[in-house]
DSSP file (Angstrom, degrees, kcal/mol; ACC not computed):
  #  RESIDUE AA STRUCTURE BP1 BP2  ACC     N-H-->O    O-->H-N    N-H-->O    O-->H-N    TCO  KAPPA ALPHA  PHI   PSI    X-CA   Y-CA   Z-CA
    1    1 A X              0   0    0      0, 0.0    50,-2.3     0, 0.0    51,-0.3   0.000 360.0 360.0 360.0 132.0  -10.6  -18.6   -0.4
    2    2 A X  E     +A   50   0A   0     48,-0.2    78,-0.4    49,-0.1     2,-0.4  -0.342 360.0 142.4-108.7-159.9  -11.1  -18.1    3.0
    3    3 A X  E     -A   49   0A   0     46,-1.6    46,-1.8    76,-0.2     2,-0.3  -0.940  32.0-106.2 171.8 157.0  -10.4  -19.8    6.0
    4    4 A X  E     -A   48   0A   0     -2,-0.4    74,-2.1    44,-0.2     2,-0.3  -0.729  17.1-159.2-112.9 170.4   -9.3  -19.6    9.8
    5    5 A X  E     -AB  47  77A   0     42,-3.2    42,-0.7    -2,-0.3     2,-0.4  -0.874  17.9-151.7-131.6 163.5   -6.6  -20.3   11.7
    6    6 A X  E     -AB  46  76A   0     70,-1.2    70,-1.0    -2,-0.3     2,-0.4  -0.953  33.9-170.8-138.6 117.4   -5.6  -21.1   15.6
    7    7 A X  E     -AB  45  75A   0     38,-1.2    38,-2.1    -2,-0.4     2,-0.4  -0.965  15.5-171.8-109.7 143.4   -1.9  -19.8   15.8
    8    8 A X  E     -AB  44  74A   0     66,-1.3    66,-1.6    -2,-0.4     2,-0.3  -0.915   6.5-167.4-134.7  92.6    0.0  -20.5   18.6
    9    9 A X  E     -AB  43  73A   0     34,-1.1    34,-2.4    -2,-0.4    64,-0.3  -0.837   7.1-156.9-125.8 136.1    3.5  -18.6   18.6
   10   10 A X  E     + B   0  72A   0     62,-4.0    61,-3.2    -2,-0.3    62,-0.7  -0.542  45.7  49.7 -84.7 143.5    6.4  -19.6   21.3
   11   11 A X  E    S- B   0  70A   0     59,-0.2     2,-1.9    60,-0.2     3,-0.3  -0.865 110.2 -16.5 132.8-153.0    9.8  -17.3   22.8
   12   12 A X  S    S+     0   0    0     57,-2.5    57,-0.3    -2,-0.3     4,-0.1  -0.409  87.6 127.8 -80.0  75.3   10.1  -13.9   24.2
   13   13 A X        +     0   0    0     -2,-1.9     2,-0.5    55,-0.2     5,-0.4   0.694  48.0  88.7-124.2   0.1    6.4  -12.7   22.8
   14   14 A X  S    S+     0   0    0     -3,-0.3    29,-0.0     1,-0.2    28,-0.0  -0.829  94.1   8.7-107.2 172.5    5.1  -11.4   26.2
   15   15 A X  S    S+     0   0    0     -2,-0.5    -1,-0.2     1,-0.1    -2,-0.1   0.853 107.1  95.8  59.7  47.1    5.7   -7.6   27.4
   16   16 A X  S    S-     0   0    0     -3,-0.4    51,-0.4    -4,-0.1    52,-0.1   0.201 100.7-115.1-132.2   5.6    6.9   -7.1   24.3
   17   17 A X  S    S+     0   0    0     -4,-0.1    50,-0.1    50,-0.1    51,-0.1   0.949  74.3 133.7  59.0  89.7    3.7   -5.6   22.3
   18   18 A X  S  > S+     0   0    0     -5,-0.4     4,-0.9    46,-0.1    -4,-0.1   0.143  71.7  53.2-146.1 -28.8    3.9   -8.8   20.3
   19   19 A X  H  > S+     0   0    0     -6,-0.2     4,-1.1     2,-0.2     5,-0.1   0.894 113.4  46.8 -75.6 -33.3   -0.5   -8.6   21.1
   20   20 A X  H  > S+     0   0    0      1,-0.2     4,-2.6     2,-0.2    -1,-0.1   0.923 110.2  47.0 -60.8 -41.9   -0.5   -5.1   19.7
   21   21 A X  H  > S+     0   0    0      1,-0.3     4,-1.1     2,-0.2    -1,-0.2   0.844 106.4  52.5 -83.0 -24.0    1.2   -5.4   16.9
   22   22 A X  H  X S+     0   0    0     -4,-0.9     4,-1.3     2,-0.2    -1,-0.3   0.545 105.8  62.2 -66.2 -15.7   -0.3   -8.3   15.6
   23   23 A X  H  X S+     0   0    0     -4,-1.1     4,-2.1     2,-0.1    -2,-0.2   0.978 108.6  43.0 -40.9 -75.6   -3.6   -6.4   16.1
   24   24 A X  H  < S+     0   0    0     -4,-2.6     4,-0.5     2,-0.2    -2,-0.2   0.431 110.3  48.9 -34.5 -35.7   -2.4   -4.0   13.9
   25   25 A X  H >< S+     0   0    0     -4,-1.1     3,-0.8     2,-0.2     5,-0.3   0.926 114.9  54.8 -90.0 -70.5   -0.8   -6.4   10.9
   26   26 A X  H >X>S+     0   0    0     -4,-1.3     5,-1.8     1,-0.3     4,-1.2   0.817 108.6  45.8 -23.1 -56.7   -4.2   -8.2   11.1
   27   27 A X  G ><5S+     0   0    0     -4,-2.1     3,-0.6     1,-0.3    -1,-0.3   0.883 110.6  46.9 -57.2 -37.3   -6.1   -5.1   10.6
   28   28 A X  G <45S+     0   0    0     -3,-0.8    -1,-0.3    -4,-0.5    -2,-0.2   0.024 113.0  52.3 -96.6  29.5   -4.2   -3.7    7.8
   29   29 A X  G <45S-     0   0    0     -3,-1.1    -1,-0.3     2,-0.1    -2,-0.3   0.373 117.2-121.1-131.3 -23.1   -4.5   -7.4    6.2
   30   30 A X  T <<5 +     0   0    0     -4,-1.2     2,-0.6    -3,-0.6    -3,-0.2   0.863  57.4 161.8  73.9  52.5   -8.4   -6.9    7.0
   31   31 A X      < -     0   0    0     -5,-1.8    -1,-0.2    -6,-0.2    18,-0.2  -0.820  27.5-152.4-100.9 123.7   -8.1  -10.0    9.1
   32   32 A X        +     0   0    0     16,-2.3    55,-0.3    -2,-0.6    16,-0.2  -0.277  49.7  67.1 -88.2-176.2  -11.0  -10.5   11.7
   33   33 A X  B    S-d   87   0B   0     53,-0.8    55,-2.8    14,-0.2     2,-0.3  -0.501  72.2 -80.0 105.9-162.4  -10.6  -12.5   15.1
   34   34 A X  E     -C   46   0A   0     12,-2.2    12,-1.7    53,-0.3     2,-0.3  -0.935  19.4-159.4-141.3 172.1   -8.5  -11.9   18.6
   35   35 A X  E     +C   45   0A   0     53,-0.5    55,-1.5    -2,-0.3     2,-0.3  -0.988  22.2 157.2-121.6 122.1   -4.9  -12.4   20.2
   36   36 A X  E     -C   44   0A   0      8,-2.7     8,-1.4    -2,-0.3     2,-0.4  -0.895  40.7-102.5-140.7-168.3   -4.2  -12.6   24.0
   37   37 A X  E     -C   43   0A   0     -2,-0.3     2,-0.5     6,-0.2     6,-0.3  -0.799  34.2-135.9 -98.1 157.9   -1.2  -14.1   26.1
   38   38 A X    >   -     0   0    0      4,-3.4     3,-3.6    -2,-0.4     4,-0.1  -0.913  23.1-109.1 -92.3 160.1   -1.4  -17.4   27.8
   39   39 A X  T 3  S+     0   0    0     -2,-0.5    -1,-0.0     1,-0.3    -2,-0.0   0.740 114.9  59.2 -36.8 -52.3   -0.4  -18.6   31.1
   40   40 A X  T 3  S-     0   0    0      1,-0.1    -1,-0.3    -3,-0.0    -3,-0.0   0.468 125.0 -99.2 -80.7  -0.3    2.9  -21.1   29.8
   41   41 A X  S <  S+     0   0    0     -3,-3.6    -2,-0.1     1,-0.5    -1,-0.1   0.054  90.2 120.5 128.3 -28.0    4.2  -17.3   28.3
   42   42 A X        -     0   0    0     -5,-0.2    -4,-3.4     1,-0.1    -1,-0.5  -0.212  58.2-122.4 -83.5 156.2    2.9  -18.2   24.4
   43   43 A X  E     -AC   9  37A   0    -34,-2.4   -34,-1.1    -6,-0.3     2,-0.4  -0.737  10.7-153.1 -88.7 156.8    0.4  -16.3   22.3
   44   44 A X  E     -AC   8  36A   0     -8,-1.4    -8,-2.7   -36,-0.3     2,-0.5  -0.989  12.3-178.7-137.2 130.7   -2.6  -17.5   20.8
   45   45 A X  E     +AC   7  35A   0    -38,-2.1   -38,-1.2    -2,-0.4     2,-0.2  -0.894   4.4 178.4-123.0 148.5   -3.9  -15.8   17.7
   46   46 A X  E     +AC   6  34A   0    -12,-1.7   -12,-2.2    -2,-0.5   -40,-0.2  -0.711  21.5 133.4-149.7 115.3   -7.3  -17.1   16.1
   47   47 A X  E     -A    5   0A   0    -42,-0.7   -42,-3.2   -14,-0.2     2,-0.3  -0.808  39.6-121.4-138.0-173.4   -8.7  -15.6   13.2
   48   48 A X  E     +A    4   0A   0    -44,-0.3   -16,-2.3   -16,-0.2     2,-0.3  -0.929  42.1 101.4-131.1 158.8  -10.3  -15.5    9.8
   49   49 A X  E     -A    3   0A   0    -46,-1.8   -46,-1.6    -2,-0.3     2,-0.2  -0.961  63.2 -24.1 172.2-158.8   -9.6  -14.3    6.9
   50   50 A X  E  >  -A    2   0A   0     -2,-0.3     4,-1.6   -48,-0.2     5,-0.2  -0.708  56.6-127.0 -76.4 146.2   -8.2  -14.6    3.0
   51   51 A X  H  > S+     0   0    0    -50,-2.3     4,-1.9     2,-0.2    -1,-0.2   0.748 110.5  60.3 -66.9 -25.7   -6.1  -17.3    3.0
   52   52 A X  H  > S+     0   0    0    -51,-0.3     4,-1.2     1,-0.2    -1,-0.2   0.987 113.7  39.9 -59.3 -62.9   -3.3  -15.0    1.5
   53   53 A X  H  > S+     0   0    0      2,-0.2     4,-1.7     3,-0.2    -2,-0.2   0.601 110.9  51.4 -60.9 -21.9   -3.6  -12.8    4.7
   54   54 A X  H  < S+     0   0    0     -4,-1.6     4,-0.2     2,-0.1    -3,-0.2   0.876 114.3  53.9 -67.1 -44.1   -4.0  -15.6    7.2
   55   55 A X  H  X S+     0   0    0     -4,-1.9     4,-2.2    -5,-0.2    -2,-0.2   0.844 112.9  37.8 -43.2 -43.1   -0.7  -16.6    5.2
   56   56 A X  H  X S+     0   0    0     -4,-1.2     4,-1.8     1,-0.2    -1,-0.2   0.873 104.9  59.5 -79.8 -36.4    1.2  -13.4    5.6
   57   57 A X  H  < S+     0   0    0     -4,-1.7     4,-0.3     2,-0.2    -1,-0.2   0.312 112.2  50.6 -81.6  35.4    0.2  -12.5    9.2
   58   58 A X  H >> S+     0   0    0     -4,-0.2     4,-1.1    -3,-0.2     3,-1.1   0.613 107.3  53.8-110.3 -77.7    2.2  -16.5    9.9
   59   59 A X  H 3< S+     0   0    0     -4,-2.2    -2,-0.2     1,-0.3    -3,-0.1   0.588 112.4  40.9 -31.5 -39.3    4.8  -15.1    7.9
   60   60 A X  T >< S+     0   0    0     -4,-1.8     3,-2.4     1,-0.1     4,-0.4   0.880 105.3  62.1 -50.7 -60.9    4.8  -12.2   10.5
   61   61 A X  T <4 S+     0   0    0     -3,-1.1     3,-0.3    -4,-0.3    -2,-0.2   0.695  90.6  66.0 -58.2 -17.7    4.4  -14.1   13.4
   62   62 A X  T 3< S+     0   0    0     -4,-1.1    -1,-0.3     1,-0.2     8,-0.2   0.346 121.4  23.5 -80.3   7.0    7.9  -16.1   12.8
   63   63 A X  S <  S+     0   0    0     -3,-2.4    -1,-0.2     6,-0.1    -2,-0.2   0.597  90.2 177.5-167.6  28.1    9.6  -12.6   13.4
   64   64 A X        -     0   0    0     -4,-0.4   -46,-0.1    -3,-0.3    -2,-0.1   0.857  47.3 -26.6  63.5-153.7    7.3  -10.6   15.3
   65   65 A X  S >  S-     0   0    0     -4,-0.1     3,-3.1     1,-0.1   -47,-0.0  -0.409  78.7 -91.6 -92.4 172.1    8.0   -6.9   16.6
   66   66 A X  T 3  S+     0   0    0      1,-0.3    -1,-0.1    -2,-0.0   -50,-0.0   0.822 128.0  50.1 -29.3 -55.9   11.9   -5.9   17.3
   67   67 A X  T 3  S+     0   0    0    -51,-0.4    -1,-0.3   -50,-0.1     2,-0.1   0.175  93.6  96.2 -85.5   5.9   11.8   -7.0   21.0
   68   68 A X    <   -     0   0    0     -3,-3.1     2,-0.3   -52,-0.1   -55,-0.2  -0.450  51.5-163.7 -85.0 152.2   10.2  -10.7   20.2
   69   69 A X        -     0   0    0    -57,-0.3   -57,-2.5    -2,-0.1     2,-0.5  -0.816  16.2-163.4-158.4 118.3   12.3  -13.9   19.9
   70   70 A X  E     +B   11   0A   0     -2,-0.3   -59,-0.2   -59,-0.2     3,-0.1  -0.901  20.1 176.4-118.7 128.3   10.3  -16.1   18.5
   71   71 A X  E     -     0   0A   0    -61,-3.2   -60,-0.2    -2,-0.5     2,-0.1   0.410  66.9 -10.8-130.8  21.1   11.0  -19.8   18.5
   72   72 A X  E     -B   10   0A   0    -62,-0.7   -62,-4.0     2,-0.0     2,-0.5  -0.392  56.7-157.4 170.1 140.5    8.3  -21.8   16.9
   73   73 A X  E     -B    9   0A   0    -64,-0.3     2,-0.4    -2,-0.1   -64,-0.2  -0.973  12.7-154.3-122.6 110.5    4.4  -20.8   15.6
   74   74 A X  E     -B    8   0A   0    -66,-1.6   -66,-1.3    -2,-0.5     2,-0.2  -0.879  12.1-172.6 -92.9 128.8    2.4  -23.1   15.3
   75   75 A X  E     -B    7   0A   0     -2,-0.4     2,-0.3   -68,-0.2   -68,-0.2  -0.720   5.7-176.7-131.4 140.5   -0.8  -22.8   12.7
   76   76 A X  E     -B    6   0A   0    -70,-1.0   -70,-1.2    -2,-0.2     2,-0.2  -0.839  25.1-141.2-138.2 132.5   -3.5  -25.4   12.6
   77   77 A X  E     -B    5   0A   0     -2,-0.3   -72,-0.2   -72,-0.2     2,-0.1  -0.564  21.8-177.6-121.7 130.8   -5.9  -24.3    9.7
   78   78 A X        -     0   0    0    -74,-2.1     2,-0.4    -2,-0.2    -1,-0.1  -0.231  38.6 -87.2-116.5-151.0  -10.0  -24.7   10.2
   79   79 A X        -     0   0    0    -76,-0.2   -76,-0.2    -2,-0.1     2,-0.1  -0.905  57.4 -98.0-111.0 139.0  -12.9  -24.0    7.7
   80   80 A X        -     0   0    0    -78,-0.4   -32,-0.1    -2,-0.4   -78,-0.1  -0.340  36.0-172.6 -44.8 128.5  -13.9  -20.5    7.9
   81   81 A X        -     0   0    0     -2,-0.1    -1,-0.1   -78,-0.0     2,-0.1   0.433  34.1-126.0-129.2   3.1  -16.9  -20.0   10.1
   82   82 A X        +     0   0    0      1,-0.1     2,-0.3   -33,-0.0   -34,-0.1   0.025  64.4 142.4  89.9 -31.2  -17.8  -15.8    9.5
   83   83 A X        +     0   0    0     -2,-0.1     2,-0.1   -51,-0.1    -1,-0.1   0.517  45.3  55.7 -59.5 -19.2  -17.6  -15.7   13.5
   84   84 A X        -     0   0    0     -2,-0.3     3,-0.1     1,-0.1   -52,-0.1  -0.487  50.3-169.3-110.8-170.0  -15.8  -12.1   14.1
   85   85 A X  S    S+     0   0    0      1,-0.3     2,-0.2    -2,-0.1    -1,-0.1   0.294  79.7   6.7-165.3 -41.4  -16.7   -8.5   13.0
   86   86 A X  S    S-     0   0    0    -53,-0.1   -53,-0.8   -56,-0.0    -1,-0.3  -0.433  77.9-107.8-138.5-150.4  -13.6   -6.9   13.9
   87   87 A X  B     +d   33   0B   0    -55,-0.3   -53,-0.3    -2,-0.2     2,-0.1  -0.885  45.1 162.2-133.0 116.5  -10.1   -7.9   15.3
   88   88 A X        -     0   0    0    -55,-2.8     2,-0.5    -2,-0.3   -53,-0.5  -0.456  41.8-105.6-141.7-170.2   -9.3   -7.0   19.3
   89   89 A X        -     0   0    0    -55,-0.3   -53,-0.2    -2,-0.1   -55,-0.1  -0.986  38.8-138.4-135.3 105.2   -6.8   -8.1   21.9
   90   90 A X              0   0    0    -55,-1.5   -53,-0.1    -2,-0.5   -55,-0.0  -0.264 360.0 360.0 -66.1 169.2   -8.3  -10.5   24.8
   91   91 A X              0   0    0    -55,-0.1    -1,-0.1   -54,-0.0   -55,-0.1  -0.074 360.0 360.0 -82.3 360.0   -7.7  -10.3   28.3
């Protein structure tokens, strides 16, 4: 089943390649969709994907690359809408 997600993950997650690597995890889960930082310090992931791979890169995001401290991710789960092609890092 597939399905999207809007993840939102809180702590030490900027300057810490916490966008890169979650590029990366995506990819290699074959997870479409983007990551960038936002202003109040948090990330914002949205993607699509198998719900088994949206599942595991949340499972990721709670413990993120070495230099992350993560202190709450927060997942609100949509209907899959096909909308991405690849997976990329915003601006």
């Amino acid at each position: 089943m597939r399905e999207r997600a809007q993840i939102i993950v809180r702590g030490k997650v900027q300057g810490v390649f916490f966008r890169y690597n979650t590029m990366k995890v995506a990819q290699n889960l074959g997870i479409k969709g983007w990551v960038r930082n936002l202003k109040d310090g948090s990330v914002e992931i949205l993607c699509e994907g198998e719900s088994k791979d949206i599942d595991e890169l949340i499972k990721w995001c709670w413990k993120g690359p070495p230099a992350a401290l993560v202190e709450d991710v927060n997942v609100k789960k949509e209907e899959y809408m096909g909308e991405f092609q690849t997976f990329e890092i915003r601006y």
